[in-house]
Structures are given as C-alpha cells and as structure tokens.
N, C-alpha and C positions, 0 to 999 in steps of 0.2 A: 204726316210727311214721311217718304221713307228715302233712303239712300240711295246712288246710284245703280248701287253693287251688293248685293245681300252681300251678309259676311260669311255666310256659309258656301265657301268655294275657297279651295286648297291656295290659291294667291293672296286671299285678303287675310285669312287663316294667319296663314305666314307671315305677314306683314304685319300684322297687330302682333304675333310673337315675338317676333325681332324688335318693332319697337319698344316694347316693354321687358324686355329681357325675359320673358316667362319660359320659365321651366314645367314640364309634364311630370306630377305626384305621380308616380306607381300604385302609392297607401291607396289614394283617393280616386282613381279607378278611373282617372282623366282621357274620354276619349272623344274629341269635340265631331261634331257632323261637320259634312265638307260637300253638303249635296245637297239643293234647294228642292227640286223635286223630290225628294223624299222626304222633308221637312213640309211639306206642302202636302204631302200623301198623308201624313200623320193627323194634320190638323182636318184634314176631310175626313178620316176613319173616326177624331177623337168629336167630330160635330161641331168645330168651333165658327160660332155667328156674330156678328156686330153687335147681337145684346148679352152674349157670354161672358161671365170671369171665370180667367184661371189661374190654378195658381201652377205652378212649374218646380219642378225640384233639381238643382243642380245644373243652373243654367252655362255655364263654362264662358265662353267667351261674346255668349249671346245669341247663338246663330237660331235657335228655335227661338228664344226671346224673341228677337224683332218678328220674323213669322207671325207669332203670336201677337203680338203687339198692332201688325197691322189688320188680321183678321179678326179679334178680339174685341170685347168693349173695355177691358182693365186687364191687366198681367200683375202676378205678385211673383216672383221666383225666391226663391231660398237658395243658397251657395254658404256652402261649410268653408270656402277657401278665403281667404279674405286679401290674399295676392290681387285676386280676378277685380278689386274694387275699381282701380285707376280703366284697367281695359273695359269693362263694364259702362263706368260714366261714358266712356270717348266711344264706344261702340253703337249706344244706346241711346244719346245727346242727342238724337233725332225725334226721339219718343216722348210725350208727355202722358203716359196713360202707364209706367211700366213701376213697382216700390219693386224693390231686391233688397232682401231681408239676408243678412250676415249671419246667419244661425244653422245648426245643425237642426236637420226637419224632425228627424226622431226626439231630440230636446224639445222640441216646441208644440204649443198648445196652438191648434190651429185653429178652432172655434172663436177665440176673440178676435184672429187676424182676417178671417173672414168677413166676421161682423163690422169691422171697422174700414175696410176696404172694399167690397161688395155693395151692391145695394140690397135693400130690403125684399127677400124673395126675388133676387136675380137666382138664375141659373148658373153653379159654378162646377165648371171639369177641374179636373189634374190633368193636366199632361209633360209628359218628362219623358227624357233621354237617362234614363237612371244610371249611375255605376254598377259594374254588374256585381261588385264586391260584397253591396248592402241594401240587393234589388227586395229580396224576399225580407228582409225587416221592415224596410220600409214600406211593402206594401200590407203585407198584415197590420204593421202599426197604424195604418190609411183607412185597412179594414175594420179594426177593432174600435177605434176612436169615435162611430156614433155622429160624423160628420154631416154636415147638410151637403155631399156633394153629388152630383147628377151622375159623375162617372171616371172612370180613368183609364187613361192613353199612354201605355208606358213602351219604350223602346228598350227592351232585355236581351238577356243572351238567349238565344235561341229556344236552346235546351230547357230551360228554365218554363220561357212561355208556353211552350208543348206540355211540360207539367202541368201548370196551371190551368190551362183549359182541356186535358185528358178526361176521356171519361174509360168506365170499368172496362179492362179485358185488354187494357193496352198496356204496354212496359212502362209507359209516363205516368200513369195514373199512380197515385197514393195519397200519403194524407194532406199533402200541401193541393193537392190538385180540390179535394175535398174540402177543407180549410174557405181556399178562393171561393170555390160554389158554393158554401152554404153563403155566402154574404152580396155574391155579385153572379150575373150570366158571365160566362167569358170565350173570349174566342180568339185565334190566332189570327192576325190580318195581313202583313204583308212580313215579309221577312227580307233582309238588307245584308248586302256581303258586309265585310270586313273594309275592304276598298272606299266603303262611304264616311269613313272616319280618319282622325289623326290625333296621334300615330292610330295606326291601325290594331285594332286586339285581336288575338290570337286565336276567336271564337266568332260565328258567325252571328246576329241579331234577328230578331223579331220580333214585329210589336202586335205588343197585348192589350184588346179593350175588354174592358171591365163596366159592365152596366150594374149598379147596384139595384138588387131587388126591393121592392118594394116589404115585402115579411121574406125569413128564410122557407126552402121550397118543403122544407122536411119539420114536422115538431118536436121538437126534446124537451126533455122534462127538464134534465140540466145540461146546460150547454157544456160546461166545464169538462163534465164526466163524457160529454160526446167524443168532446174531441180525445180524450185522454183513450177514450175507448180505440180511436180510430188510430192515433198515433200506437199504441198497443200492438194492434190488428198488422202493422206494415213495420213493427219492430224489425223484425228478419222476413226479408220478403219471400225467402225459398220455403220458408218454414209452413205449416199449416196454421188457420186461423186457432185451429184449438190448444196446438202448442204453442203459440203466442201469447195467446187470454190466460192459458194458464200460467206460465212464466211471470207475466208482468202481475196479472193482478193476485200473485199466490200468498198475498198475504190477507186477503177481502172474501176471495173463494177458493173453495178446494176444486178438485176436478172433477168429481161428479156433480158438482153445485152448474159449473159452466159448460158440463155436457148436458146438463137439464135446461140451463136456460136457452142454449144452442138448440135443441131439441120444440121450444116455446112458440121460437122465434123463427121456424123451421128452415135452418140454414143447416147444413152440416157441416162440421165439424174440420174433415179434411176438405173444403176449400178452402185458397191461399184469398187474402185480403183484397188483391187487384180485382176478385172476380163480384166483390159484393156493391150496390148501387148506394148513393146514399142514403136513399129509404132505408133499405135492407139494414145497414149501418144506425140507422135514427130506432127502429126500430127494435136490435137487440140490445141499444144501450138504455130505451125508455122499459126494458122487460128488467136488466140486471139491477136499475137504479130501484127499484122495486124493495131490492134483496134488503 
C-alpha cells in the first residue's frame, strides 16, 4: 500500500517538518530529496526489483525509503539521527516491509543484519542519498568489509563521484578513484542540481553506481603495500612519480633502489601518478614488494 502523496515533494517535506518541530543538523550533512522523479531515476540506475533487498543509509525523512519500499522486496535503512524516529514511524506506517535501524552504519557490522533480514541467497543493493560530510568513509568502509552485496547506488557530491569513477590522464583521477576500481566497476549516472533537495547544499550531486567485481581486475602480491604504494604516488600531485616514491618510502629504499625498480617495471621516473593505469600501478608495487 503506498500513500497519496510520495513524501518527496517540497509541501509534504514541510509539512512533516512543521509538525514535528525538526530542525536541519549542519554536523550531519541533512539534505532530504524533494523530487520523486529523481528518486525513481535512482532506483532504475541502482536495479531495484520485487525480489531485491536493500539496505539504505541515512534515510532522513523517508522520501527514498518509501520509493524503495514500494519497488523492493524488504528495505533496511540505517539513520545516525534518532530525532527522525517519531517522523519516520508516521511517514513510513504505510509500509510493512521497511526495519530502520538507529545506528551509526560505520559502527555496525553489517554481515549479521543482512543475514537476519534478507533471505537466503536473495540479491541485496545499497542504495543511499549519502551526506556528503562522510560519503568517502562510508563507502570504502562498504568496500572493504567483504560484504555479500550485488552493488551500490549512491547520491554524492558531484565532484566526488567524477573521482571515483576517473580513469588515468584526468585531473579526477587519483588514489580514491583507484581504491573504488580495484573493488567495484564504477560510473557516473545521472547528476541532480542543488534545486532537488532541502535545504539546498551548496554543491551540485551525482549519482554513482558501483558494481562489485567479481576478483579485483589487477593481481597484488600485498594489497596493503598497493595501496600505500598508490596513496605515495598522488602524495603531491605536481610532483613526479620518482620524487614522491622517494620521499615517502625513504626510509625502505634509497633512490637508486627506486630508480631500478622504476626502470623493472619500465615506467619512468618523471611521469606524475595521474598518468599510470592500475595495471601499471599493480605492477610496480608486485616488483618493489620483491625487495
């Protein structure tokens, strides 16, 4: 059963604010949708079907919620705010398929909440309107955790998403953009003014789908030392690759140690980090791991 009136439209918006007295956190990077057709974009790009679970992070006053809820086969959201409780119930009291879990998502172990909410071997997305405050912890924390999830659908700040799915030779590209690709495909999909939220932020949106791969596309001997390698590499982005390798890692190798293995690896020296692929990258960190 769904309501008259999505709640995502600037008069119902308001009208659940007023009657609840709710005030807009700044900390907590409060900026609800107010646009159904873009809430409806979202769930097309993120795949969501009558036999899907999602789980949702930061569902605010519900307006993707119920979206979800009616598209969906079960919705789980997480909301750090615990104000949003009373709006939430009276928003939501339509739905019988929706748990909202009172927990910070970075606190929590999402592996049991799955298991205990999901069915066995169902299919489960993310999808979220993220704050743009705590977009990039939360999604690596998404990425690194080993999750059984199919994929994620997030609504970011613009700029951000353009990172994330950059590849080499662009000003976006660096090591977060690297990071997201060694664990997911990613791509930018439709991007949302400012206009489509309240209050409105100060920065324009776009949402980023995230398919998780199956293995990563690149092999490393140690993942740890990849990435440290890569973060290294885009220390100073004007700088050259060779005076960055040597800088960071001057306490592991001297400089002709890292002009040798640059030399290995056959990359030179004076290109800057934006221009190397991840191969390239997987490649002289599985040579220096070596040393």
């Amino acid at each position: 059963m769904s309501r008259e009136k999505a709640i995502a439209t600037p008069s119902k918006t308001k009208e659940y604010l007023t009657k609840y007295g709710f005030s807009f956190k700044k900390s907590l990077g409060q900026n609800f949708l107010i646009d159904v057709n873009i809430l409806k974009n979202i769930l097309k790009i993120a795949g969501v079907t009558k036999d899907i679970g999602v789980i949702e992070i930061g569902p605010g006053m519900g307006a993707l919620t119920e979206q979800l809820a009616i598209a969906a086969d079960r919705v789980v959201a997480f909301e750090i705010d615990q104000r949003l409780e009373p709006i939430l119930q009276d928003t939501l009291a339509d739905y019988d398929n929706i748990s909202v879990i009172f927990q910070d998502v970075l606190k929590s172990d999402l592996y049991p909440v799955i298991q205990e909410h999901f069915k066995q071997g169902q299919t489960v997305k993310l999808v979220a309107n993220l704050p743009y405050y705590v977009t990039t912890p939360i999604i690596m924390h998404l990425l690194m955790a080993d999750l059984p999830l199919d994929s994620i659908t997030v609504m970011i700040q613009k700029e951000v998403a353009e990172r994330m799915a950059a590849q080499p030779n662009n000003k976006n590209y660096g090591s977060l953009s690297i990071a997201v690709q060694y664990y997911t495909e990613a791509v930018t999909s439709l991007n949302v003014p400012k206009t489509a939220f309240m209050p409105q932020p100060n920065v324009d949106s776009a949402v980023l789908h995230l398919t998780f791969r199956k293995e990563p596309p690149v092999y490393v001997k140690d993942e740890s030392f990849f990435f440290d390698l890569v973060r290294a590499s885009f220390s100073q982005r004007r700088k050259t690759l060779r005076n960055n390798l040597v800088h960071y890692f001057k306490d592991q190798y001297d400089k002709e140690m890292i002009e040798g293995k640059l030399k290995q690896a056959e990359i030179s020296g004076d290109r800057r980090a934006e221009t190397l692929s991840i191969e390239e990258f997987a490649n002289l960190a599985n040579i220096l791991v070596q040393n």
